[in-house]
Each structure stands twice: as structure tokens, then as C-alpha cells.
Gaussian input, Z-matrix of N, CA and C with variables (Angstrom, degrees):
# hf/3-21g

backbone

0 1
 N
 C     1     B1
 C     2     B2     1     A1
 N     3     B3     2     A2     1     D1
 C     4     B4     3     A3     2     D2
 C     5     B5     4     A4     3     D3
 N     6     B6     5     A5     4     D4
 C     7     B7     6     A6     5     D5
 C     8     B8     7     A7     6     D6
 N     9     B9     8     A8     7     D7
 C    10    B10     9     A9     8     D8
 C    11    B11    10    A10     9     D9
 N    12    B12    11    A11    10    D10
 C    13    B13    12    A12    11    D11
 C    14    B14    13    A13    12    D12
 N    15    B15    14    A14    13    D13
 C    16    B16    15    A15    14    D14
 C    17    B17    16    A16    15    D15
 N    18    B18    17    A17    16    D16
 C    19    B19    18    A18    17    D17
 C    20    B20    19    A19    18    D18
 N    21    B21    20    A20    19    D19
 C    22    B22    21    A21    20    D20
 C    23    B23    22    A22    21    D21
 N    24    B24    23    A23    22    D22
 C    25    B25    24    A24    23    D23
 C    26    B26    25    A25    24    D24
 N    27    B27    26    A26    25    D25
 C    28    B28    27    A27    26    D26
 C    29    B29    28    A28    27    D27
 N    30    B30    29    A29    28    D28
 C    31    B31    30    A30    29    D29
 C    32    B32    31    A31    30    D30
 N    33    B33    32    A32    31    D31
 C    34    B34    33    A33    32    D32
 C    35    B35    34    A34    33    D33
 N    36    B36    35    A35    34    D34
 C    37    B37    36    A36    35    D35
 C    38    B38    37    A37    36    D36
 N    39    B39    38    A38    37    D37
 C    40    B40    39    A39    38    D38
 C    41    B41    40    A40    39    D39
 N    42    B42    41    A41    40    D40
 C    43    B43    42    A42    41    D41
 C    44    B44    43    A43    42    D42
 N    45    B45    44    A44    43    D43
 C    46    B46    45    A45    44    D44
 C    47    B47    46    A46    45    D45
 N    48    B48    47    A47    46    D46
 C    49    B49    48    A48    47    D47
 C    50    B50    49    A49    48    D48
 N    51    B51    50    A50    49    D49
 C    52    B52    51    A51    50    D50
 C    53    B53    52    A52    51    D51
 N    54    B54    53    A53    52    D52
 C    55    B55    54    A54    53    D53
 C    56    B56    55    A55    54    D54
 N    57    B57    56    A56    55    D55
 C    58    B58    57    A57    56    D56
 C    59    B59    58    A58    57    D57
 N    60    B60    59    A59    58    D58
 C    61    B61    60    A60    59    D59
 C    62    B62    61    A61    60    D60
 N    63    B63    62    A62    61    D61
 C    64    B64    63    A63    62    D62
 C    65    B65    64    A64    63    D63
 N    66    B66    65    A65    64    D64
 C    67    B67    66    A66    65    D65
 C    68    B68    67    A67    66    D66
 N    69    B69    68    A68    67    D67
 C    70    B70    69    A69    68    D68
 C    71    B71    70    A70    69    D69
 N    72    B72    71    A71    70    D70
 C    73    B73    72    A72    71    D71
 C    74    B74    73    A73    72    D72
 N    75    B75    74    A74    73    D73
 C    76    B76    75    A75    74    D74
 C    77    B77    76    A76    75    D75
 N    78    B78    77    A77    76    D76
 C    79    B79    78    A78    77    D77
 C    80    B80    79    A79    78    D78
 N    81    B81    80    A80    79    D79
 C    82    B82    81    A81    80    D80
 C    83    B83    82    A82    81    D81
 N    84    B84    83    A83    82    D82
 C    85    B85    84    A84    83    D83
 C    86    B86    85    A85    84    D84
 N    87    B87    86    A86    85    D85
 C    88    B88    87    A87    86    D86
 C    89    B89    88    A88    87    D87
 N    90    B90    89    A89    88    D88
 C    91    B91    90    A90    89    D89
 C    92    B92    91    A91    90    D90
 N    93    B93    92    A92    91    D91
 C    94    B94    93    A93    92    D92
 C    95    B95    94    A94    93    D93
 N    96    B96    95    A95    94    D94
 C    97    B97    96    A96    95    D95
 C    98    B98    97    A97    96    D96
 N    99    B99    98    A98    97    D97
 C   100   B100    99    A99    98    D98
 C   101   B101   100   A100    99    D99
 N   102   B102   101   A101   100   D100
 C   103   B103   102   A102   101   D101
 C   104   B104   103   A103   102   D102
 N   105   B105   104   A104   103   D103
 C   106   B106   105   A105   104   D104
 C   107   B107   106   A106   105   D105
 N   108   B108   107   A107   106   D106
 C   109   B109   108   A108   107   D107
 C   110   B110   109   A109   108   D108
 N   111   B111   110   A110   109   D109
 C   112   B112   111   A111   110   D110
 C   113   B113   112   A112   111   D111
 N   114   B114   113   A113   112   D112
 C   115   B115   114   A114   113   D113
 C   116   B116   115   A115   114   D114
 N   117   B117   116   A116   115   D115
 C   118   B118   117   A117   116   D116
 C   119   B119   118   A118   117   D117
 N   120   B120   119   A119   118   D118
 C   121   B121   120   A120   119   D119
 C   122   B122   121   A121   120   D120
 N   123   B123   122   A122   121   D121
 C   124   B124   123   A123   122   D122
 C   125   B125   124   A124   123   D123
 N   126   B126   125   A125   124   D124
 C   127   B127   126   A126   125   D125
 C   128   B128   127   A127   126   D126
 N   129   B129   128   A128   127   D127
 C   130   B130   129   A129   128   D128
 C   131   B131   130   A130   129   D129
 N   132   B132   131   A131   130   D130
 C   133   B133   132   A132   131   D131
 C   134   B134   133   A133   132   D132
 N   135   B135   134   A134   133   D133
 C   136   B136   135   A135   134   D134
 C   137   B137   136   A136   135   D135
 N   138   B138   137   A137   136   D136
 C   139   B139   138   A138   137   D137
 C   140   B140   139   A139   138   D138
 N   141   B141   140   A140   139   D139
 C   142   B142   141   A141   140   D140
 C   143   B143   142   A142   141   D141
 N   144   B144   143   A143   142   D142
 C   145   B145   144   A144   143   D143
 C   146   B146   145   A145   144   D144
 N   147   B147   146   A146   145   D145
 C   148   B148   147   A147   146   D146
 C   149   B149   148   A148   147   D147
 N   150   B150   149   A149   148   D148
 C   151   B151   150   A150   149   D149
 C   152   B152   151   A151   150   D150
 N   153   B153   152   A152   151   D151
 C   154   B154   153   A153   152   D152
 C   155   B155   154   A154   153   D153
 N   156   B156   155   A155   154   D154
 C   157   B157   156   A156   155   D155
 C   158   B158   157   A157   156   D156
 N   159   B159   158   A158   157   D157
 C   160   B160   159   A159   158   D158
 C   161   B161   160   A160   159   D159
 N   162   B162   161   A161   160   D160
 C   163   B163   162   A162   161   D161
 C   164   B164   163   A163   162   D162
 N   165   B165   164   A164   163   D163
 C   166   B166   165   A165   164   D164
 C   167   B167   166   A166   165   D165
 N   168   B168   167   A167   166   D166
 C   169   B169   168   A168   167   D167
 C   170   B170   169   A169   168   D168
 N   171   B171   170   A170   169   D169
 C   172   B172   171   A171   170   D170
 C   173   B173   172   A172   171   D171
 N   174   B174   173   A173   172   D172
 C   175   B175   174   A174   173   D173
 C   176   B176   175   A175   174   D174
 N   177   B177   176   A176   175   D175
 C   178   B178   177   A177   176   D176
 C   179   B179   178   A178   177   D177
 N   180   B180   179   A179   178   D178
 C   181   B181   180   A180   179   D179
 C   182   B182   181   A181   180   D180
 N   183   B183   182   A182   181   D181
 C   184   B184   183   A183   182   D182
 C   185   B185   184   A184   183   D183
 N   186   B186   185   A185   184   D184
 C   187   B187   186   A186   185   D185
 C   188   B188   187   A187   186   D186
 N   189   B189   188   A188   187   D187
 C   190   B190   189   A189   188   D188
 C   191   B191   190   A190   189   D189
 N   192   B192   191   A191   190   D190
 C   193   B193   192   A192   191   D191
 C   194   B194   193   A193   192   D192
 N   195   B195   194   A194   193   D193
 C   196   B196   195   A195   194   D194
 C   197   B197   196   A196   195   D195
 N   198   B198   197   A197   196   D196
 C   199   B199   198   A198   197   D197
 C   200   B200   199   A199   198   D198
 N   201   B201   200   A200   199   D199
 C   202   B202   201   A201   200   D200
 C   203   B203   202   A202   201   D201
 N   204   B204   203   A203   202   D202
 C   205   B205   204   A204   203   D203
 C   206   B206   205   A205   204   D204
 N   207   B207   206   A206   205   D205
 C   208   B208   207   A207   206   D206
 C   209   B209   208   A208   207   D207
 N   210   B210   209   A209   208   D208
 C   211   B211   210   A210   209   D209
 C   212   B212   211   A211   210   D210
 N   213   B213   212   A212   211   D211
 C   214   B214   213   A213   212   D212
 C   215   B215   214   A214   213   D213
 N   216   B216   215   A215   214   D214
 C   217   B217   216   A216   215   D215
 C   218   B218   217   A217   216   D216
 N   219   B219   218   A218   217   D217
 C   220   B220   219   A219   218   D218
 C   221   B221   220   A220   219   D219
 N   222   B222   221   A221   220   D220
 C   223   B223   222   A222   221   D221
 C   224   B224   223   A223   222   D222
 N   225   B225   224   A224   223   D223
 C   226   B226   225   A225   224   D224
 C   227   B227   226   A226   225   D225
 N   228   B228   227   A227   226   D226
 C   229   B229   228   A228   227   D227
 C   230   B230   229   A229   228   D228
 N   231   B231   230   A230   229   D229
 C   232   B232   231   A231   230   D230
 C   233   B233   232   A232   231   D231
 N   234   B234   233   A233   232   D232
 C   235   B235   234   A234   233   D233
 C   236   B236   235   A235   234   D234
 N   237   B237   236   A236   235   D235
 C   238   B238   237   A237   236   D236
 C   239   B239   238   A238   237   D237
 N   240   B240   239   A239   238   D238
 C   241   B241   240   A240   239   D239
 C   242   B242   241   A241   240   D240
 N   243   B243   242   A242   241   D241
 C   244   B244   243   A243   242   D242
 C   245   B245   244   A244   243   D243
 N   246   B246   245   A245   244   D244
 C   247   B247   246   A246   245   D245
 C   248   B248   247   A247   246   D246
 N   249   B249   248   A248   247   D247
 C   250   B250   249   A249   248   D248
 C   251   B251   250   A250   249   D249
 N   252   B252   251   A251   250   D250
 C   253   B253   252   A252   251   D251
 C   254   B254   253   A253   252   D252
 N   255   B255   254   A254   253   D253
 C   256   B256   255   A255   254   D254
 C   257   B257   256   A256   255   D255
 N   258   B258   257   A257   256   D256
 C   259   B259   258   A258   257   D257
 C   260   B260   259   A259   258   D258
 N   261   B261   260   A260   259   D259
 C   262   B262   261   A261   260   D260
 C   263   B263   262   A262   261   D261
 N   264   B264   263   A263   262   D262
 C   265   B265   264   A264   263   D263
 C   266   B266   265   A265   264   D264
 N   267   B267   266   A266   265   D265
 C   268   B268   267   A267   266   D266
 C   269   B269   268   A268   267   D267
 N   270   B270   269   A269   268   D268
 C   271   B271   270   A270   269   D269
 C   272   B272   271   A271   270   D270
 N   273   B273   272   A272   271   D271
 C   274   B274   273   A273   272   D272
 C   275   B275   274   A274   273   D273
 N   276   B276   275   A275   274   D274
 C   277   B277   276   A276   275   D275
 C   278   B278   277   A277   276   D276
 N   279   B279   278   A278   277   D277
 C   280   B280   279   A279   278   D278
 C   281   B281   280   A280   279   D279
 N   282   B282   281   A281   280   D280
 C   283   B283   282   A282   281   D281
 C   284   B284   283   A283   282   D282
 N   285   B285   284   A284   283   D283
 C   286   B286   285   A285   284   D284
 C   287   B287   286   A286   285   D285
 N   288   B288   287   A287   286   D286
 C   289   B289   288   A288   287   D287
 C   290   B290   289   A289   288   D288
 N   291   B291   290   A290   289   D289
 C   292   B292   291   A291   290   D290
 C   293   B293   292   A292   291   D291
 N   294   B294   293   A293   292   D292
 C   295   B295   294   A294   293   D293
 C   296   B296   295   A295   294   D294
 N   297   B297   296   A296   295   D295
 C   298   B298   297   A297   296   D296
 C   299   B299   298   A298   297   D297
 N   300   B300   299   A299   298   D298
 C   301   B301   300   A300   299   D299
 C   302   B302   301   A301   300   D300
 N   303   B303   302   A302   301   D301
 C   304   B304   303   A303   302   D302
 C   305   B305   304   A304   303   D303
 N   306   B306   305   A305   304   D304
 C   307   B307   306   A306   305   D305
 C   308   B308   307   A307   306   D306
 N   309   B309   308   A308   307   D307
 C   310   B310   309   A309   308   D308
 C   311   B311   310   A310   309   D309
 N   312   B312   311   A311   310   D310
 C   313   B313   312   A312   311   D311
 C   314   B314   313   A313   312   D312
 N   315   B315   314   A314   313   D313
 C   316   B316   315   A315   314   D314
 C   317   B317   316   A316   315   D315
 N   318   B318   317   A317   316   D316
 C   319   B319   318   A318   317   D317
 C   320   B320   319   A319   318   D318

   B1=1.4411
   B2=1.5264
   B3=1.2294
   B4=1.2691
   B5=1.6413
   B6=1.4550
   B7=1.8000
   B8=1.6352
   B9=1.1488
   B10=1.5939
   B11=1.5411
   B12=1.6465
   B13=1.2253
   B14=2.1940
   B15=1.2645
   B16=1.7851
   B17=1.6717
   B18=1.0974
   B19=1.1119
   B20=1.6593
   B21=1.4725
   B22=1.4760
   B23=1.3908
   B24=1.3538
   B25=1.5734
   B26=1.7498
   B27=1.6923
   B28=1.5617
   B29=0.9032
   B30=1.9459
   B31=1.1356
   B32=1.5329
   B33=1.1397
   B34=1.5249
   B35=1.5646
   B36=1.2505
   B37=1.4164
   B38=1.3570
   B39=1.8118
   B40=1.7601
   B41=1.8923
   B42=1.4659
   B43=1.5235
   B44=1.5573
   B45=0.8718
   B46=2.0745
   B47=1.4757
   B48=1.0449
   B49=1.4301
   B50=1.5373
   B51=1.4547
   B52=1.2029
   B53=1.8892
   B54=1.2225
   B55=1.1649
   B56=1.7057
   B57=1.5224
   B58=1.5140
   B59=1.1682
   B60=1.7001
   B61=1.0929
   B62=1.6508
   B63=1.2084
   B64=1.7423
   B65=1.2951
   B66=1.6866
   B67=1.6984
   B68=1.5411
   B69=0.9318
   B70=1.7863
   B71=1.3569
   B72=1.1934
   B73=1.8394
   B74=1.3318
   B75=1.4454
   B76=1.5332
   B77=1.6649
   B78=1.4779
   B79=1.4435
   B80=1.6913
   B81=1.6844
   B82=1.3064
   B83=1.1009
   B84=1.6312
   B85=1.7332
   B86=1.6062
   B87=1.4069
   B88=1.5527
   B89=1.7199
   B90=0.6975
   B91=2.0032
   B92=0.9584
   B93=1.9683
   B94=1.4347
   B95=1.0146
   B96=1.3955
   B97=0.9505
   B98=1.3984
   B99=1.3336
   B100=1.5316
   B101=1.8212
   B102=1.4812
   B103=1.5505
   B104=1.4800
   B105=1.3064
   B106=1.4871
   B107=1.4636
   B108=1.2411
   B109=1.5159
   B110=2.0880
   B111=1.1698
   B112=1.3823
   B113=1.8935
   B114=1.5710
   B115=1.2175
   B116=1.7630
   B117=1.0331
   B118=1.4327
   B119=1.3568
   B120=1.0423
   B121=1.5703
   B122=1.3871
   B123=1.4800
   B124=1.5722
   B125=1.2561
   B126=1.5614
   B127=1.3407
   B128=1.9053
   B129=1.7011
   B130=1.8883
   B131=1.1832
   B132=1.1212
   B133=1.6786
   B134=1.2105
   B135=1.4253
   B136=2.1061
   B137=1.4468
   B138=0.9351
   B139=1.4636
   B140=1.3264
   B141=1.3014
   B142=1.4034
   B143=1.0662
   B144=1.8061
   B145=2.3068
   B146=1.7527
   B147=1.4369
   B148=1.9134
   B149=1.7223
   B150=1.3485
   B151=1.6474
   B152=1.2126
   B153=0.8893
   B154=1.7998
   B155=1.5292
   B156=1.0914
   B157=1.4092
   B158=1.4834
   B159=1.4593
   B160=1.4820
   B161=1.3102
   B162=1.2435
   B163=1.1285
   B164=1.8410
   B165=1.8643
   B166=1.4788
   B167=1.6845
   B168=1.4035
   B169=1.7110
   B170=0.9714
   B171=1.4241
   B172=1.5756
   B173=1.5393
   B174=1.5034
   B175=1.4004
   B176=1.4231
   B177=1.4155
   B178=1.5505
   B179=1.3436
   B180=1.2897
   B181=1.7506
   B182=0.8030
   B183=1.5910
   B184=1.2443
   B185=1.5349
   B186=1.4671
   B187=1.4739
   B188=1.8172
   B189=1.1778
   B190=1.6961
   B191=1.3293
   B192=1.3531
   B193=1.1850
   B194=1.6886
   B195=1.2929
   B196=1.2304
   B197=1.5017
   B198=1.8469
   B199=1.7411
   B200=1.7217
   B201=1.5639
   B202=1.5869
   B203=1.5404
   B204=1.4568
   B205=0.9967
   B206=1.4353
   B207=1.7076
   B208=1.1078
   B209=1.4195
   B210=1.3600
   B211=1.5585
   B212=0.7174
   B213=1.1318
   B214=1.9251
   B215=1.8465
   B216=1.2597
   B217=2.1003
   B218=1.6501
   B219=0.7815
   B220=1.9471
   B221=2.0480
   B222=1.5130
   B223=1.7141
   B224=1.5089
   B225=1.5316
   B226=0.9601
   B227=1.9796
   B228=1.1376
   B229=1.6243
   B230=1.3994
   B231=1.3632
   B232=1.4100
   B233=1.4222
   B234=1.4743
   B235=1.2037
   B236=1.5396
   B237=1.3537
   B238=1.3307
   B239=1.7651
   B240=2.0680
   B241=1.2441
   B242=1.4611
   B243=1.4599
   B244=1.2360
   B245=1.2264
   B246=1.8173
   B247=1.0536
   B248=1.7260
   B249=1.1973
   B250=1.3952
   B251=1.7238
   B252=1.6019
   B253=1.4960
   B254=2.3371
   B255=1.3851
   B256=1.7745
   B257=1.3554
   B258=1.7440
   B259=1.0603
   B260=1.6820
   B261=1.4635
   B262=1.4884
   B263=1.9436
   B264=0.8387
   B265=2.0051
   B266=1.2538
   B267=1.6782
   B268=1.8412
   B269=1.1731
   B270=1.3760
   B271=2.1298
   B272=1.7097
   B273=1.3082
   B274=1.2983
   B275=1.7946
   B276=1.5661
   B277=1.0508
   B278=1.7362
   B279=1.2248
   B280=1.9102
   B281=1.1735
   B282=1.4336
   B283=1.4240
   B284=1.4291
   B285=1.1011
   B286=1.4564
   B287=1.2782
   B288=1.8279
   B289=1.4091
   B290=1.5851
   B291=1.4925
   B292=1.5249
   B293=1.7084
   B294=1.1262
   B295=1.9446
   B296=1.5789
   B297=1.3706
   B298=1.3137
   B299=1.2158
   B300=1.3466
   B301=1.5706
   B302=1.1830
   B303=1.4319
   B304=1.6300
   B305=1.4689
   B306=1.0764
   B307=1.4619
   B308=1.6607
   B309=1.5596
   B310=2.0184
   B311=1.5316
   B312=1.0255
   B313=1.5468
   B314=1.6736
   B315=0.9944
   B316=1.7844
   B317=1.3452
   B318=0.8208
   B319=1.4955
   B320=1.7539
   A1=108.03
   A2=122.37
   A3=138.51
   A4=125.48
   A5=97.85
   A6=94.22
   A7=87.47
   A8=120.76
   A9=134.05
   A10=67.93
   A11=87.33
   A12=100.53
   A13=125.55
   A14=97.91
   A15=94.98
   A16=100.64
   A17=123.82
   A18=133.72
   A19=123.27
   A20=124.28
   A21=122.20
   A22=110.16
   A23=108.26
   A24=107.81
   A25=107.01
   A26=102.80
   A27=78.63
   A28=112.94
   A29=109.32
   A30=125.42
   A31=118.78
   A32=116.90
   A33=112.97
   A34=106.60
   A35=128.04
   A36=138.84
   A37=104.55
   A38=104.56
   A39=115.05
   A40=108.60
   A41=117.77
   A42=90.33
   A43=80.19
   A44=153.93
   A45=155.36
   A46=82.09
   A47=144.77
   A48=146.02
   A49=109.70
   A50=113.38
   A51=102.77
   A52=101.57
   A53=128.30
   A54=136.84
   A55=104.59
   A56=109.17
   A57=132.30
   A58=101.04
   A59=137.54
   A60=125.30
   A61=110.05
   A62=112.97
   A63=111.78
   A64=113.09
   A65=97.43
   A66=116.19
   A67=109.30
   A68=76.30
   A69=89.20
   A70=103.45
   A71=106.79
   A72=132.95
   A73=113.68
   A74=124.59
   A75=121.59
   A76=90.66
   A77=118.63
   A78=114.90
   A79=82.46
   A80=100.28
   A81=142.29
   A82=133.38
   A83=110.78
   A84=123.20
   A85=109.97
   A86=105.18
   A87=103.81
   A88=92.95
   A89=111.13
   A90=112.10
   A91=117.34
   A92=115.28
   A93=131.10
   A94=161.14
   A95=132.26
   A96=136.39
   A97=130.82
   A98=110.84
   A99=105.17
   A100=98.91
   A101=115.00
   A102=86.65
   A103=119.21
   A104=120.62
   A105=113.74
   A106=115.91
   A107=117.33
   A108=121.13
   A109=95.35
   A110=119.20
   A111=109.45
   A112=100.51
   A113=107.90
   A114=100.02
   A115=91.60
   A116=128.58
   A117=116.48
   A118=143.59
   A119=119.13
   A120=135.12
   A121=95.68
   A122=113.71
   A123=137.80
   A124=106.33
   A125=119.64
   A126=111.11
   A127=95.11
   A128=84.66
   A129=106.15
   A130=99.64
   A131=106.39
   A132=128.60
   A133=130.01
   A134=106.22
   A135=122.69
   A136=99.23
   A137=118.03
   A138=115.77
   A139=114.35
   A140=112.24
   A141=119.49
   A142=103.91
   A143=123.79
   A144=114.21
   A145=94.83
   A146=113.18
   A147=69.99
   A148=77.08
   A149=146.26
   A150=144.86
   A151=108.96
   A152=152.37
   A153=142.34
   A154=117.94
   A155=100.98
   A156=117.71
   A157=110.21
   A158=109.03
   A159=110.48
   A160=123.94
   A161=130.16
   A162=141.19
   A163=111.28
   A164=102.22
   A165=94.64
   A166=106.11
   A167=129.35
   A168=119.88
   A169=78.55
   A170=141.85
   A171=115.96
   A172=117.52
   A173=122.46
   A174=110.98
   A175=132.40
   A176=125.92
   A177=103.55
   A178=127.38
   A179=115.43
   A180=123.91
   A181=147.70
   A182=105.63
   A183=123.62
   A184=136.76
   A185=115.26
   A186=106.16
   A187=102.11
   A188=92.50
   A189=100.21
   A190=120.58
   A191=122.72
   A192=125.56
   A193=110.32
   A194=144.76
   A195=148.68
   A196=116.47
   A197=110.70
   A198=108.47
   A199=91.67
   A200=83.58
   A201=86.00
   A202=112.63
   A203=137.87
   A204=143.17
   A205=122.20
   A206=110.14
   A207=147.92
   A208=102.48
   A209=126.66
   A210=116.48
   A211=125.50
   A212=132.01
   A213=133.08
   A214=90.61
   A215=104.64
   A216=87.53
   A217=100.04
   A218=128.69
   A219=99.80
   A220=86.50
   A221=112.57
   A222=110.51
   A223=80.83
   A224=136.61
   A225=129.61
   A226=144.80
   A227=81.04
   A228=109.95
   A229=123.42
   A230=121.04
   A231=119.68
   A232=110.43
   A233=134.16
   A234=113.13
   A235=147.56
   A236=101.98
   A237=127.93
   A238=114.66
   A239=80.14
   A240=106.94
   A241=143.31
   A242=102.80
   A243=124.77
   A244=124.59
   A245=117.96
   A246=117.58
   A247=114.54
   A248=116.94
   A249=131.42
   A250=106.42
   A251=102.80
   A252=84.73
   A253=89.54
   A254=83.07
   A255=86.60
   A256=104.60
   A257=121.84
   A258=133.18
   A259=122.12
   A260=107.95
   A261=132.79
   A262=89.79
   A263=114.97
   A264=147.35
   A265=106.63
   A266=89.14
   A267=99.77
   A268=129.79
   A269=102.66
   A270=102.17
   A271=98.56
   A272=88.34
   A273=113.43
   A274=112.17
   A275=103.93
   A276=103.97
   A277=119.17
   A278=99.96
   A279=93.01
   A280=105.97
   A281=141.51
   A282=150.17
   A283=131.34
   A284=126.49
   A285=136.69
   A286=106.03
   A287=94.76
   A288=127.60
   A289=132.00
   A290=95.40
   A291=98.48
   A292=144.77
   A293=85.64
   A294=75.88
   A295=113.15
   A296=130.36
   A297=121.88
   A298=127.44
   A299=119.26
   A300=123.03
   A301=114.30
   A302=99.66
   A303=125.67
   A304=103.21
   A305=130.52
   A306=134.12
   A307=134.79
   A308=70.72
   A309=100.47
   A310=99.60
   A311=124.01
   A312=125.70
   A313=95.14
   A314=86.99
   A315=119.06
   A316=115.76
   A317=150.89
   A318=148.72
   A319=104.55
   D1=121.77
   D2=155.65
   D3=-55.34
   D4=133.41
   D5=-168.02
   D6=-129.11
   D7=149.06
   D8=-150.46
   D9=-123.98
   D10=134.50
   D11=160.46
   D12=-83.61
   D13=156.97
   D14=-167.12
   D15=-72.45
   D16=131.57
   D17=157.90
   D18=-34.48
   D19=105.38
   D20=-170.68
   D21=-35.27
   D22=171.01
   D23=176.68
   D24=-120.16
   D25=158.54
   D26=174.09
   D27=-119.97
   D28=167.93
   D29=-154.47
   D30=-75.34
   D31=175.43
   D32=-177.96
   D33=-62.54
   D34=-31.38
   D35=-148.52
   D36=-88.60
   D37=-40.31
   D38=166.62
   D39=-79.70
   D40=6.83
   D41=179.62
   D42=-118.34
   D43=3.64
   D44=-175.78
   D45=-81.49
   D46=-6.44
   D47=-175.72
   D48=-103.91
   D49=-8.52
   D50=-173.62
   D51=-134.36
   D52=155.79
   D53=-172.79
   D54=-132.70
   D55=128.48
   D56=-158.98
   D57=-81.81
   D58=101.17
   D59=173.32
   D60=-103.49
   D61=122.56
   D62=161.50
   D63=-130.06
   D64=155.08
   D65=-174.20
   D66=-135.01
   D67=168.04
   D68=-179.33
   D69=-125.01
   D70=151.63
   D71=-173.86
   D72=-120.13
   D73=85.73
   D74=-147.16
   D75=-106.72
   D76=152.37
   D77=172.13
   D78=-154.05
   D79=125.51
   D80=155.33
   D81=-122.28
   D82=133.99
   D83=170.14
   D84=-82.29
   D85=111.79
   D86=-160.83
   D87=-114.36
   D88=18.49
   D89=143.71
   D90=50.67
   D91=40.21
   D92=127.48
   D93=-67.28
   D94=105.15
   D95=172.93
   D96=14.41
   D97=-44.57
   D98=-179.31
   D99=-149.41
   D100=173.03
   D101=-165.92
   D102=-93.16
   D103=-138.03
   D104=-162.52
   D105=-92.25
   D106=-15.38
   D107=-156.97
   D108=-134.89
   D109=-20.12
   D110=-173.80
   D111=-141.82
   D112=-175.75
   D113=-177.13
   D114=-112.24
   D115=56.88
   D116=127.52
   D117=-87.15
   D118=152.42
   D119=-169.76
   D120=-47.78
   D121=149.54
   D122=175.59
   D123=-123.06
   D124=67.31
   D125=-165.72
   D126=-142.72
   D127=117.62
   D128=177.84
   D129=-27.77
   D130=176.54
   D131=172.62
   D132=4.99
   D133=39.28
   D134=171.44
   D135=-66.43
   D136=141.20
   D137=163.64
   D138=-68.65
   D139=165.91
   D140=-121.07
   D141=-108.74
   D142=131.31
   D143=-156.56
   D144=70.58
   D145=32.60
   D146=174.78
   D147=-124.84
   D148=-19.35
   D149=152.80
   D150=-40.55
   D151=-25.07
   D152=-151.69
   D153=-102.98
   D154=142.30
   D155=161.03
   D156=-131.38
   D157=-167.55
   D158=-175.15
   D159=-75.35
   D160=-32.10
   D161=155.87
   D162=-34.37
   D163=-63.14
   D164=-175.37
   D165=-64.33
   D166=-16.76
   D167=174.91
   D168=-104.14
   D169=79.92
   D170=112.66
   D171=68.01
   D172=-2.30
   D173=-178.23
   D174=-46.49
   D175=128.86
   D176=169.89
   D177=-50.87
   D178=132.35
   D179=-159.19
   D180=99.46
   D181=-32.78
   D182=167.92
   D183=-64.88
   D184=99.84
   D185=-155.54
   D186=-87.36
   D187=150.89
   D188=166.42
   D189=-84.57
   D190=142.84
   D191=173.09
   D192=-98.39
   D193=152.95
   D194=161.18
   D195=-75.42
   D196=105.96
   D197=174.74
   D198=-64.76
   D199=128.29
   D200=167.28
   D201=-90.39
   D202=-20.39
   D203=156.43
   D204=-20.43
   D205=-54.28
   D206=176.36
   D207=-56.15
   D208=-68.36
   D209=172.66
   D210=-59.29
   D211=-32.77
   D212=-170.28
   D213=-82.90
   D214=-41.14
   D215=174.46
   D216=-65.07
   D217=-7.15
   D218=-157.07
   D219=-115.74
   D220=-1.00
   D221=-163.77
   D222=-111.47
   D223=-21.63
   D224=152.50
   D225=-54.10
   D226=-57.39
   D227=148.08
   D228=-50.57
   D229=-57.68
   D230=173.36
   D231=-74.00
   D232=-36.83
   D233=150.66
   D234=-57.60
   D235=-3.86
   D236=178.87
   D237=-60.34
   D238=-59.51
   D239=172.03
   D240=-75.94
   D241=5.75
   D242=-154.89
   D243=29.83
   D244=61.58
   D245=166.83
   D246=-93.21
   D247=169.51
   D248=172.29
   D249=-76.41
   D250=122.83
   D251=-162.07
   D252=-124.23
   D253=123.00
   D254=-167.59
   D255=-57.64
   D256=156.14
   D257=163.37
   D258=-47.69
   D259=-50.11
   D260=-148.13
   D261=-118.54
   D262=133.08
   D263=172.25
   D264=-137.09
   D265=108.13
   D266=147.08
   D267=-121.54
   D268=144.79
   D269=-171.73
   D270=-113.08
   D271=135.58
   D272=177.75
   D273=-130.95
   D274=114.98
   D275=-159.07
   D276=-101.44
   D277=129.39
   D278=-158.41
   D279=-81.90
   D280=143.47
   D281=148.71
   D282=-78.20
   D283=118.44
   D284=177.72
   D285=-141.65
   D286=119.24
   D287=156.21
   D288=-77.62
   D289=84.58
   D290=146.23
   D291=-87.98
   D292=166.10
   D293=-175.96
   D294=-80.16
   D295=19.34
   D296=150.97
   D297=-110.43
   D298=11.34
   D299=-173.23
   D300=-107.41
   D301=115.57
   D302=-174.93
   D303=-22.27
   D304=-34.94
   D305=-169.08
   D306=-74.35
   D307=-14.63
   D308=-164.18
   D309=-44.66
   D310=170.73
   D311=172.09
   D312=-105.35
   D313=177.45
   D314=176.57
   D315=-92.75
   D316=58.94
   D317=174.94
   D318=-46.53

């Protein structure tokens, strides 16, 4: 049986070259009224498709608006926490295709 040798390690002199960055990926229910990107209701246990508009699916065109409610809770919070809170926010909005969303394409 063959034993692979361990991969060298590096030296202090090759990591003084490098600087440790970590982040955190925080997700909070910040207990507005309506949700973050459109003016529908933010309300638990609605039955289910009855919140949405086009904006919340993603329609082409449909632009989002910013709850400002929503920022001032989460710039609150991070000041709470004394986090560093950036000047500049960008949203980038992810797409995922499932096979029940009105949007799906046609293959």
C-alpha cells in the first residue's frame, strides 16, 4: 500500500505575505411590515402565492424598490453590534429554476 506523501507546509515568511480575511453571512427576520424588495405583506403563515407580485417572482421588468424600514432596522442592529457598516450596497439578485415557477422556461 502506497502512502502519499503530506503536502509541505508553509513557512512563516510565505504566510507574512498573506493577510486573514473573514466574514460573516448574517440572515435576519427584521419584522417589517412588508418585505424587503416590494410592497407586499410580510405576514407568517398566509397561505401560500397569496404575498407575491412580480417583483417577488423575479419577473422580467419588474423593478425592486428598497424597504427603507428594512435598512434603518438592520443599520440599527449593526450599530447595536458594533459592526462596520459600508457606505455603498449592492444587490444582486439570484435566480433559481424550479419546475413550479410561473417563470420556468419551456424547454
Amino acid at each position: 500500500m502506497a502512502t502519499s506523501a503530506a503536502p509541505p507546509l508553509a513557512t512563516s515568511e510565505q504566510l507574512s505575505n498573506y493577510e486573514p480575511v473573514i466574514g460573516l453571512e448574517v440572515h435576519v427576520q427584521l419584522g417589517t411590515r412588508t418585505k424587503i424588495f416590494c410592497s407586499c405583506p410580510n405576514e407568517f403563515g398566509a397561505a401560500p402565492n397569496s404575498n407575491v407580485c412580480p417583483v417577488c417572482l423575479g419577473m422580467p421588468g419588474a423593478l425592486p424598490v428598497l424597504n427603507r424600514d428594512a435598512v434603518e432596522r438592520a443599520i440599527e442592529a449593526s450599530l447595536a453590534l458594533n459592526c462596520r457598516i459600508n457606505p455603498k450596497s449592492i444587490f444582486a439578485r439570484k435566480n433559481y429554476f424550479y419546475p413550479d415557477l410561473p417563470k420556468r422556461s419551456e424547454e
